[in-house]
N, C-alpha and C positions, 0 to 999 in steps of 0.2 A: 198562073204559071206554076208546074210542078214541085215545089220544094225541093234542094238537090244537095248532098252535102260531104264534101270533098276533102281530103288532105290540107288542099291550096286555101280552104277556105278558113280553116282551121288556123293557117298560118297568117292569113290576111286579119282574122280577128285577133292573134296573138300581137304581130307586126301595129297592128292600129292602136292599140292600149298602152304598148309600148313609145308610140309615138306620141300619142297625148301625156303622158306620164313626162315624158323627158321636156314636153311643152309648157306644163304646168309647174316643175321644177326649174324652169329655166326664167318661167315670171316673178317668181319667188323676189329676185334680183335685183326687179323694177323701183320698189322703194327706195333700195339702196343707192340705185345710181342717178335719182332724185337728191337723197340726200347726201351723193361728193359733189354736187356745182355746187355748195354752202361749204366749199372749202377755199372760196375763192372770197369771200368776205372777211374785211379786214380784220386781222388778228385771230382768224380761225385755225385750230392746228388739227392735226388727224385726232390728237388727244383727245381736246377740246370736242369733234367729231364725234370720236366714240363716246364720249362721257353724255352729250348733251341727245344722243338717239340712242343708247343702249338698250331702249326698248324697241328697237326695231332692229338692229341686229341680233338679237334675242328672238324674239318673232321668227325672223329669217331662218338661222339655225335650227329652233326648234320643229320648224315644219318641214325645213330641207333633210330632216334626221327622220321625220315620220313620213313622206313621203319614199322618201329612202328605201325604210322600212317596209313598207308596205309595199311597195316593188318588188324587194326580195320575196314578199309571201307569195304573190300574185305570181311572180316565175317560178316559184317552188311547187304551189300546186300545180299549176300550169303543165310542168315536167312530167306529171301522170294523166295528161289529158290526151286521148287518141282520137277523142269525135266530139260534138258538139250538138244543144239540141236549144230549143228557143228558149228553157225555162233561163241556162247556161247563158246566152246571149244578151237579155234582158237582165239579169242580175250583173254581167257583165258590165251593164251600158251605168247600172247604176252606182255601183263602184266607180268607174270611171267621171263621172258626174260629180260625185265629192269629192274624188280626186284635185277633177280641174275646179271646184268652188273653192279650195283651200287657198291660194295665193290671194282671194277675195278675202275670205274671213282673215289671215294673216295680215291683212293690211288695215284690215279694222281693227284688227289687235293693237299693231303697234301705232295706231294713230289716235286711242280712245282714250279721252284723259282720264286719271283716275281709277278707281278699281270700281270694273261694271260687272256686275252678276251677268248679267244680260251678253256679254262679249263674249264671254267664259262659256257662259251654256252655248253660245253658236258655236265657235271654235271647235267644242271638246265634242257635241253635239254630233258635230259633221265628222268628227273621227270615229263616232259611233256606230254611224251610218257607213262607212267606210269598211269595218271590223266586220259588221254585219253582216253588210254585201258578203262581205270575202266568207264569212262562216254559209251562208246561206249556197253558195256557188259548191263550197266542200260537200254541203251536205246532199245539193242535185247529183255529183258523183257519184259519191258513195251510197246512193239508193238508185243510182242507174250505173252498174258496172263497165256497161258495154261503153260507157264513154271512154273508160280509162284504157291506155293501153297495156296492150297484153302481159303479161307478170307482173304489174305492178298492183293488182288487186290486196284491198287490206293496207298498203300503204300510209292511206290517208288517215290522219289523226286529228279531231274535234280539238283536245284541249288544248292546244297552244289559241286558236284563236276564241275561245271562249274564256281563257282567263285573261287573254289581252281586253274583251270586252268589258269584262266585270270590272277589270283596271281601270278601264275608261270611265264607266258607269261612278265608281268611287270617285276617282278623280274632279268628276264633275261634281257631285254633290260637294264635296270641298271645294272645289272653287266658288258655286254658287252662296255657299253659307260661309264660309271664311275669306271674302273676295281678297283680303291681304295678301293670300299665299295665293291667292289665281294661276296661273297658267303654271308656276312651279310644281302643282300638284300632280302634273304631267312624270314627277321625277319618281312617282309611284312604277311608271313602267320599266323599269328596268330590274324589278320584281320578279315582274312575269319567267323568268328565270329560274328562279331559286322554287317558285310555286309549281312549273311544271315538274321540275325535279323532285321537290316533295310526293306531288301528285303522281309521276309513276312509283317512286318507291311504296306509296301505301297500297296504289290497283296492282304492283307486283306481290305484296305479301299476301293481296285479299284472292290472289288467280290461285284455284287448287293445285296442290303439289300434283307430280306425274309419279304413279303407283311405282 
């Protein structure tokens, strides 16, 4: 059958990732409503509740905030996409794949006793894989234009999601070798900020003045 590729189709792959994202965000949840029938035991208070699973309401937030995140990227590029081509679709599927693993490794987080190198490298791992995808998908555009739609050529910009990765990359290595501060090492991302900022004021002073 002849390959054929459509507006509608564009939107049924946008509409599908979108689906599975709000899917995968919405299991996030599952631990938690595990852990209120244990407010039916005697002498259990909400208090009591949150002090005694803090690490899974911790878990929860933190991946409800990168999934989050990661949404926003995913509609951002998205918003310059006019066509679609298999490399696009395939890198697609693969993002969407850690996507939906996170609610998994999330529950292995807040259920591991102790501080495990090993939980930390999955977690952070698959937000890796995650970052990647998504850098990987920018870079299919921006060397095939004809995807993008019309004026928005040049648009797209590499370093936001290459210093989110390097974030991640650091991140994990501190968790892995400092397991104390494990998943808190996460709190490095909200860096990525102040380093993209840096990072265009230096590529603006290195861009030749205009005669």
């Amino acid at each position: 059958m002849a390959s054929i590729r459509t507006s509608r189709g564009l939107d049924r792959l946008v509409n599908f990732s979108d689906a599975a994202v709000a899917i995968a965000i919405t299991l996030l949840v599952l631990p938690l409503v595990d852990v209120a029938t244990q407010i039916t035991k005697q002498g259990t208070t909400v208090g009591t509740l949150f002090n005694d699973h803090w690490g899974t309401f911790l878990a929860f937030a933190i991946s409800f905030a990168v999934i989050a995140r990661f949404w926003v990227v995913h509609h951002q590029v998205f918003e310059f996409v006019g066509d679609y081509n298999g490399n696009l679709v395939r890198l697609n599927f693969l993002w969407l794949a850690s996507i939906v693993f996170l609610p998994f490794v999330t529950n292995v987080l807040s259920l591991a006793p102790g501080h495990q190198p090993g939980v930390y490298a999955l977690y952070i791992g698959t937000l890796i894989v995650t970052g990647t995808s998504m850098l990987l998908m920018e870079v299919v555009l921006i060397r095939n234009p004809g995807l993008l739609r019309e004026g928005v050529e040049g648009g797209l910009d590499l370093s936001s999601s290459v210093i989110a990765i390097v974030l991640f990359a650091v991140a994990l290595v501190l968790a892995v070798l400092v397991p104390s501060i494990g998943i808190l090492s996460l709190l490095l991302l909200p860096l990525s900020g102040p380093i993209r900022l840096l990072w265009d004021r230096w590529t603006d002073r290195r861009r030749p003045s205009s005669p």
